[in-house]
N, C-alpha and C positions, 0 to 999 in steps of 0.2 A: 837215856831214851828221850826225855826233853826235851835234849840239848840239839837232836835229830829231828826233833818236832817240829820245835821253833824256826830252824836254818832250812827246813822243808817247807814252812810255810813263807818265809823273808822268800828263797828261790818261789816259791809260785807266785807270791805276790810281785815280784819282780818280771815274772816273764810277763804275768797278766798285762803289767805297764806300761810296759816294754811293746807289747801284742796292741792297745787299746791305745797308746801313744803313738803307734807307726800309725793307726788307724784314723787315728784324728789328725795326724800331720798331714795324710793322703788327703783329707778331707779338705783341710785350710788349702792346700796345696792346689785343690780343684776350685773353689771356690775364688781363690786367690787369680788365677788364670781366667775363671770366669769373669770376676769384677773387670782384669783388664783388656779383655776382650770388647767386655760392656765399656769401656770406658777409652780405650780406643778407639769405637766404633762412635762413640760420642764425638769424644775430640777429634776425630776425623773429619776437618772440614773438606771444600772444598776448592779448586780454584776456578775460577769465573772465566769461561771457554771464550775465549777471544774469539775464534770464530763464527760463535755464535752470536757474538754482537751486534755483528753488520747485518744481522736480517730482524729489522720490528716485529714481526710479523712469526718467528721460528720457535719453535719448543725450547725454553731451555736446559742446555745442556749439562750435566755434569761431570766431568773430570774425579773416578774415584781411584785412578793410581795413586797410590799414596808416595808413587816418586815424583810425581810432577803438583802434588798440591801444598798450599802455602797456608801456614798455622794461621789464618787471620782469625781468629774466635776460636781460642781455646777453652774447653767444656770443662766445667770441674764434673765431678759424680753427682753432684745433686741436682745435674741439667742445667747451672746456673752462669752463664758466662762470667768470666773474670773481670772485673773491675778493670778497664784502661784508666793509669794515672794520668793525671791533667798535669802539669809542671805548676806549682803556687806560684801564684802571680796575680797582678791588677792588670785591667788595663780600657782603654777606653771607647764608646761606639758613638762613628761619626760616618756617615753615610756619604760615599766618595761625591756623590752629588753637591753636598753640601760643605766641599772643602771651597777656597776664596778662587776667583777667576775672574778674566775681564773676558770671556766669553758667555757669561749668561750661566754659566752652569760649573760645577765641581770636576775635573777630569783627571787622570791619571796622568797629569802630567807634575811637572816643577814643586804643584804645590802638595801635590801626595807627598813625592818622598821628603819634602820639607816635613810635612805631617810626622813622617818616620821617626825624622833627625828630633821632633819636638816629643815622642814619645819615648826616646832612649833618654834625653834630657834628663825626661819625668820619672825614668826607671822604670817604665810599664813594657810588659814583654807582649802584651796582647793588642790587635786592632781590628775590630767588631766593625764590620762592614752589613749594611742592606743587602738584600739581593741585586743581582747587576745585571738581572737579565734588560730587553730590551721591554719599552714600558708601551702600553695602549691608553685605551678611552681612562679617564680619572688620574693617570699619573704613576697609580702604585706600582711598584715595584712587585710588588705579590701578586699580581696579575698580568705575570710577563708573559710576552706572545712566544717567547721559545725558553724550554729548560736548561737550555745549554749556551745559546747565542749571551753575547755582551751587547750592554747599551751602547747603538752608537752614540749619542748623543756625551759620551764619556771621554770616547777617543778626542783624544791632545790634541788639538789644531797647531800649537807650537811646533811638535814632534814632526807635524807635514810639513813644516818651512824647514825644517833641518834635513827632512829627506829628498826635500826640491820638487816638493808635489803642488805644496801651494807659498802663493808671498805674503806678507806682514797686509803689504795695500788690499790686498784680496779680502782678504779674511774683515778687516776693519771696515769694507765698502758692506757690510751688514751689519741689521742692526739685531742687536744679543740683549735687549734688556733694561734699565736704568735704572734698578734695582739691585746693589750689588748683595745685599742680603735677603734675596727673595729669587725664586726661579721663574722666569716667565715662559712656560711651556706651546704657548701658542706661539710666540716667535722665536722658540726653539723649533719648532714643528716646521713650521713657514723657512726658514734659513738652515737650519744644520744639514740636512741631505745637500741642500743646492751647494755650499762650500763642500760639503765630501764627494760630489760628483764632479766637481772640478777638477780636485785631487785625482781621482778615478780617471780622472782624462789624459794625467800625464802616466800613470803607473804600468811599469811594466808588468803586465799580467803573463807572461812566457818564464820569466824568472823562478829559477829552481827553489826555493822558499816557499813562494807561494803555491807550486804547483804539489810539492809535499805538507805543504797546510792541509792542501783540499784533499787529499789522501787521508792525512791523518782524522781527518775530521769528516769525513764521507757518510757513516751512521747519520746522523743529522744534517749538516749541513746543505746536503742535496735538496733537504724536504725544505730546509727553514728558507732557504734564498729562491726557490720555485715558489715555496707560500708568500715571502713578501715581496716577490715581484708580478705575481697574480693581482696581489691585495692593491699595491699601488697599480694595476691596469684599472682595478677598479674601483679608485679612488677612495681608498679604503675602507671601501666596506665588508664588515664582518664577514668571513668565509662561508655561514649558511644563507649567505646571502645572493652568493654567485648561481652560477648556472648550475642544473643537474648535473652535469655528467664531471661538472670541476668540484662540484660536493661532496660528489658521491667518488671521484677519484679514479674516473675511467682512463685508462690506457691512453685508450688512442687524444682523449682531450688532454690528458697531462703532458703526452708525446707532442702534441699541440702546441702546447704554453712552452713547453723548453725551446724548440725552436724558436717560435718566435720570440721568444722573451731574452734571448740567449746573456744577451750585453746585458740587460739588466740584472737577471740571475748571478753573472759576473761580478756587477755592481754590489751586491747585496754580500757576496763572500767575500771582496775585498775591504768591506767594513769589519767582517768581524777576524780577518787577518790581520788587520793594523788594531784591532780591540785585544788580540789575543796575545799580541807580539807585546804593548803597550804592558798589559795586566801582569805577564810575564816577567818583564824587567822590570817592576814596582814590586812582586813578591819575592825576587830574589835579590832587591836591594833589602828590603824588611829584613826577609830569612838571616840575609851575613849582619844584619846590626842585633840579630838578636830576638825580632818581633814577628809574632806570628801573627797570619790573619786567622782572624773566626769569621769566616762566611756564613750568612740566612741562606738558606732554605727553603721557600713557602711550600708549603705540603700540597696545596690545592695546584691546578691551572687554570690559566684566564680561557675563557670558554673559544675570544678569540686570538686562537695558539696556534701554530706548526702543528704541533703536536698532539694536539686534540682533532685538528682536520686530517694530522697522517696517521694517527692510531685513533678513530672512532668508535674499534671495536673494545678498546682500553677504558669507553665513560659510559656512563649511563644515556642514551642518547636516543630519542624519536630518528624516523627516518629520516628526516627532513632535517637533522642537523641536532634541531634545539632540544636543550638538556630533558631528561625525564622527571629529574630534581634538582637541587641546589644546591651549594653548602651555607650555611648559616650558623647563626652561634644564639644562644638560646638566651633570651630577656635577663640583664644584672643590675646592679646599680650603676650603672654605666649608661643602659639603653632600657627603655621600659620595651620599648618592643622589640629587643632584640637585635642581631645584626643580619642581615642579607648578605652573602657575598656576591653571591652570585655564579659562582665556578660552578661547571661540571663536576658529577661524582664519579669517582671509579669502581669502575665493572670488575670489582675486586675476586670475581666468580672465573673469569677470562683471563687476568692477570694471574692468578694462581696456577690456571694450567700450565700459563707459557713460565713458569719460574718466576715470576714478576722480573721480568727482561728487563722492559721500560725502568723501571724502578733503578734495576742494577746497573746498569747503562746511565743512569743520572748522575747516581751517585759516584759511581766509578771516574765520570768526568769531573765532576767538584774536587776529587781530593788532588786533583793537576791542580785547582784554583784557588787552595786554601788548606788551612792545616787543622781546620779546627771548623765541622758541620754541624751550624746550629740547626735542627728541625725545626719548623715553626709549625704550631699548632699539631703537638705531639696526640693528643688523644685522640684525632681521624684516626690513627690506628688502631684504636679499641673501638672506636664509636663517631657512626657522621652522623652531624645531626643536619636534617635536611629541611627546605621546602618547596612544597611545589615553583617551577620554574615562573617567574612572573609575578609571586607574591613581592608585597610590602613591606608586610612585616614578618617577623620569625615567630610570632606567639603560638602558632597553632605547627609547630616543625613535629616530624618523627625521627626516631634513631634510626641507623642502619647497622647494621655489625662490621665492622673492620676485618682485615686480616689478622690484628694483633701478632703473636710471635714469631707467625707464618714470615711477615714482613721482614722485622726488626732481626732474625734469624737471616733471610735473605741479604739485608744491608753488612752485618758483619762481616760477611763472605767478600767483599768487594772493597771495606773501608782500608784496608792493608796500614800505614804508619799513620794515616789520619783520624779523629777523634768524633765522636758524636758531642753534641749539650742536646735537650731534648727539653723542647716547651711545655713542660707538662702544664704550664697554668690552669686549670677548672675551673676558676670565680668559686663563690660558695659551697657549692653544690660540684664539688670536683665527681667528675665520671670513673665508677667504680672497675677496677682493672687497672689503672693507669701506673698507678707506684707498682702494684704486684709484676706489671710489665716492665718495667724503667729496671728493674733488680734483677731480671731476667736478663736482659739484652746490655746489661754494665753500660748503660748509658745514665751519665748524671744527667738532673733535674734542675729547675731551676726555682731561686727564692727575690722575691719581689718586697727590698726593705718599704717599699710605699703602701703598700697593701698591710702590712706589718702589724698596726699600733691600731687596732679597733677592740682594746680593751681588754681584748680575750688574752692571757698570758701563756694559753695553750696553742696558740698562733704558730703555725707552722713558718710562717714568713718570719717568728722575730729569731735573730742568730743564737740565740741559749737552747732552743729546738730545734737545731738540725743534728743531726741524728749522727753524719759522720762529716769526713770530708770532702768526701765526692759528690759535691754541689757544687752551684754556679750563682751567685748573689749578684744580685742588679738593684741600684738604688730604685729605677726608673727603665722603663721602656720606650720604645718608638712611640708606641698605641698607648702612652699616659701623656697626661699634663709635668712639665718640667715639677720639682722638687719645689720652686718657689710660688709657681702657681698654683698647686695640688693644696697647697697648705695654707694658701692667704687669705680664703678664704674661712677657714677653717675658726671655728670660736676656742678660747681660752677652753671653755670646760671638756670639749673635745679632742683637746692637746695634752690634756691635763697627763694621761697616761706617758704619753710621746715624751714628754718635760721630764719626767721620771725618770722614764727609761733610762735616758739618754746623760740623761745628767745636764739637762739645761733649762731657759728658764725665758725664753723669749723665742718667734719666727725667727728670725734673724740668723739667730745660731744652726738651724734646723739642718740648711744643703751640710755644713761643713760636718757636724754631727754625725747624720747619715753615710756621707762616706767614711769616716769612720770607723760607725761600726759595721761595714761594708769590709771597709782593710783588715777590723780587726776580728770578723769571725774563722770558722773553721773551715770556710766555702774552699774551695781548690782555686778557683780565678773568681776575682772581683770587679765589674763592670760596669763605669759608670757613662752617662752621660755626656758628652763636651759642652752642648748646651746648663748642664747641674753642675759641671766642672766651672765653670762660668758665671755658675748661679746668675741663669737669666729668667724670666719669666715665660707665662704662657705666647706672649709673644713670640717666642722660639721652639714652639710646640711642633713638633715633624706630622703629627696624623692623627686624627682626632676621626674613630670608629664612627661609620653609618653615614659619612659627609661625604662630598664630592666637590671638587674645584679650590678647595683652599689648602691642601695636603703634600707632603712631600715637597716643600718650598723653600725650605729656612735654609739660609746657606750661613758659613763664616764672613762676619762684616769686617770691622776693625779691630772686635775685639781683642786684646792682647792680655795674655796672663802674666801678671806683675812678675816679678823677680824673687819676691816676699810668695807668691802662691805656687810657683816654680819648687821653692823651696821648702812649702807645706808641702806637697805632692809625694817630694823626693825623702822627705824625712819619716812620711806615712807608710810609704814603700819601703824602706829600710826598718822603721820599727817593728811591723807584722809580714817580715820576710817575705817582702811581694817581688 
């Protein structure tokens, strides 16, 4: 009787199991289908509606057939995009301006891809370029008149004599300069249009190339070569400076300017068709040796842009043109009062309806011109700090709120095989949001070895503190003092850390140090200077914040890298697998 007890209660406890385990499996079963559902519907991006590009001005569109969209930002489940690996590597930033010329200025010609052949030498896979837009009032490059146009002032004069636009005598009957390590921008100003409108005189403009340029590049370029053959009618003065009805962008006055302006509108595309064709064949001479370029980015626009007068409703802006606020950067040891930039802010309320268009449309066009999109001045998208239009100083600025993810969600969608680095820099008092964003949107960050050694060993900048590998190490920046000048000043008891660190025991030793430990942290690419490459002083300082007129000038002179420093470079890159 037991033995019928027992085998009665094993049978009930089994069917109970049996009963409670089909029940739970239904359960995971559901839940399991939910999660991918959820997580599907995550990683469901989307693709960026070509159609909807060619209108500024149009809602953006989205594309949710999931047979026509392309995985560019794929979602994990905890919302958090996936890390894009960077390839480990060095490599160097030199700003095409400032490569050697007997025209006054750096161009894509001869001496770039020499630049190329001198960074495979060195075994460096990377080349850190400024932005290339076209430059205004002060020089910078960060305050380019169009987000998309190249600098004339870039295009190869050489390149014209081989196309039979322009002769050797031509070009030489002007004068470029007598400065070959310094830019002299006013007699660039004065001279470079009048040699590329000669060119202009002989160029077949009917030619099939050029006529699917202007196709390909229609979204902008219509606006950008109507804005600067306006600006040159009127001797270039800033666009809120023109008449009403060309301010404010009426029809009938714009229909106006195009006719008349016709040849010159002409003008102005055939520059950046020979900019575009040039840029073209230096990045896919790079690409087959191996080198990628890292292109900047400035986050801001120069107030006098294309793009600011063809999307008004894109900034913060009075009716009259001028801004309602500013960007600015808030008082450090750097600037007691601050920096002014002076850009227009974004109407980041307007931008969000439309998809942030503009935005995807920028970026979309960079990653044709580069492999690798640094952001400059990463935290506007958490935070702008502003001030009134017309201040001095920044001391008394407010914050504004960003888009933050809204954005950085937006850019994924668009980036496809191309890479973000992302300027997170803050100065002390880093703006809160910025890291919890960067981890969000799998874009690395950057470490700044100059900023490194003020004691603190909890320093985010020194290499025993970064956290993983997906970072971006920079001895130095554009906007610092060279390695040699930053520190010569510098007293004994102040280095004292620095000595330590480093394991050395004099200035001297300091540049070669630093890079270093530049090759040898955990950073994904390591990027130094050519000028710190060089170890030159503040002499060959590229831009020094809050100044005007002495910036963006330093070019390559003579200098020459020994055989002996060829061969430090190459044995740095080989020892910490750059």
């Amino acid at each position: 009787m037991s033995v019928i007890i027992i085998r009665y209660k094993k049978t009930v406890r089994n069917l109970l199991c049996r009963f409670f385990s089909k029940i739970l499996k239904d359960i995971i079963v559901k839940i399991d289908k939910n999660d991918k559902k959820k997580q599907f519907k995550t990683a469901k991006t989307v693709r960026f509606n070509q159609k909807t590009l060619t209108n500024s001005r149009s809602k953006s569109k989205i594309n949710s057939d999931t047979k026509n969209n392309e995985n560019y930002s794929k979602r994990s489940r905890g919302h958090i995009l996936e890390k894009k690996e960077l390839t480990r590597g060095s490599g160097i930033l030199l700003a095409i301006s400032s490569l050697p010329s007997s025209y006054g200025i750096g161009t894509l010609g001869n001496a770039a891809f020499r630049f190329v052949d001198l960074l495979v030498d060195l075994k460096q896979k990377y080349w850190q370029v400024l932005p290339i837009g076209p430059t205004s009032f002060g020089d910078s490059p960060y305050q380019a008149m169009s987000a998309f146009a190249g600098n004339p002032y870039l295009i190869d004069l050489d390149n014209l004599i081989h196309e039979g636009l322009l002769s050797q005598n031509e070009i030489s009957s002007y004068k470029w300069g007598n400065d070959r390590t310094g830019i002299d921008y006013a007699v660039l100003f004065e001279n470079r249009y009048k040699i590329l409108r000669q060119a202009f005189g002989r160029f077949r403009r009917e030619q099939e190339a050029f006529l699917k340029f202007q196709m390909e590049q229609k979204d902008w370029l219509e606006d950008y070569a109507l804005f600067m053959a306006i600006k040159h009618e009127h001797h270039d003065e800033s666009w809120e400076r023109w008449e009403e009805d060309l301010r404010k962008r009426e029809p009938a006055a714009l229909e106006n300017s195009r006719e008349r302006l016709k040849e010159d509108i002409c003008f102005w595309k055939f520059c950046q068709y020979e900019f575009y064709n040039q840029w073209k064949a230096l990045k896919e001479y790079a690409n087959t040796r191996g080198v990628r370029i890292i292109g900047d980015v400035s986050f801001y626009m120069g107030l006098d842009s294309a793009d600011v007068w063809a999307n008004q409703e894109l900034f913060l802006l009075e009716p009259d043109g001028t801004p309602s606020c500013v960007a600015a950067a808030v008082p450090d040891k750097f600037s007691s009062h601050g920096q002014v930039w002076g850009n227009p802010v974004y109407n980041w309320k307007t931008m969000e309806e439309n998809g942030f268009l503009w935005w995807k449309r920028r970026i979309l066009s960079r990653t044709k011109m580069f492999d690798v999109i640094r952001i400059d001045h990463f935290l506007g998208i958490v935070k702008d700090y502003t001030v009134p239009y017309g201040a001095w100083s920044a001391s008394n600025g407010k914050w504004l709120k960003g888009p933050g993810r809204k954005l950085t969600n937006a850019l994924n969608e668009v980036i496809g095989d191309c890479y973000f680095i992302a300027d997170d820099y803050g100065g002390k008092t880093p703006v809160p949001g910025v890291k919890k964003l960067l981890d969000k949107a799998g874009w690395p960050g950057m470490k700044v070895l100059m900023f490194a050694f003020d004691g603190d060993t909890a320093n985010e900048h020194l290499p025993h503190n970064y956290i993983d590998h997906h970072t971006v190490v920079y001895a130095g920046t554009h906007d610092n003092e060279t390695i040699v000048g930053y520190f010569h000043e510098k007293t004994e008891y102040e280095l004292a850390y620095l000595y330590e660190y480093l394991n050395i025991s004099s200035k001297e030793d300091i540049p070669d140090a630093l890079i270093r430990a530049a090759y040898a942290s955990t950073a994904d690419i390591a990027i130094i200077q050519m000028q710190d490459v060089l170890k030159l002083g503040n002499e060959a300082r590229m831009n020094a914040p809050s100044t005007v007129g002495l910036n963006w000038r330093w070019r390559l002179g003579t200098e020459q890298l020994s055989e002996e420093r060829r061969t430090w470079i190459r044995n740095l890159a080989a020892v910490y697998r750059r």
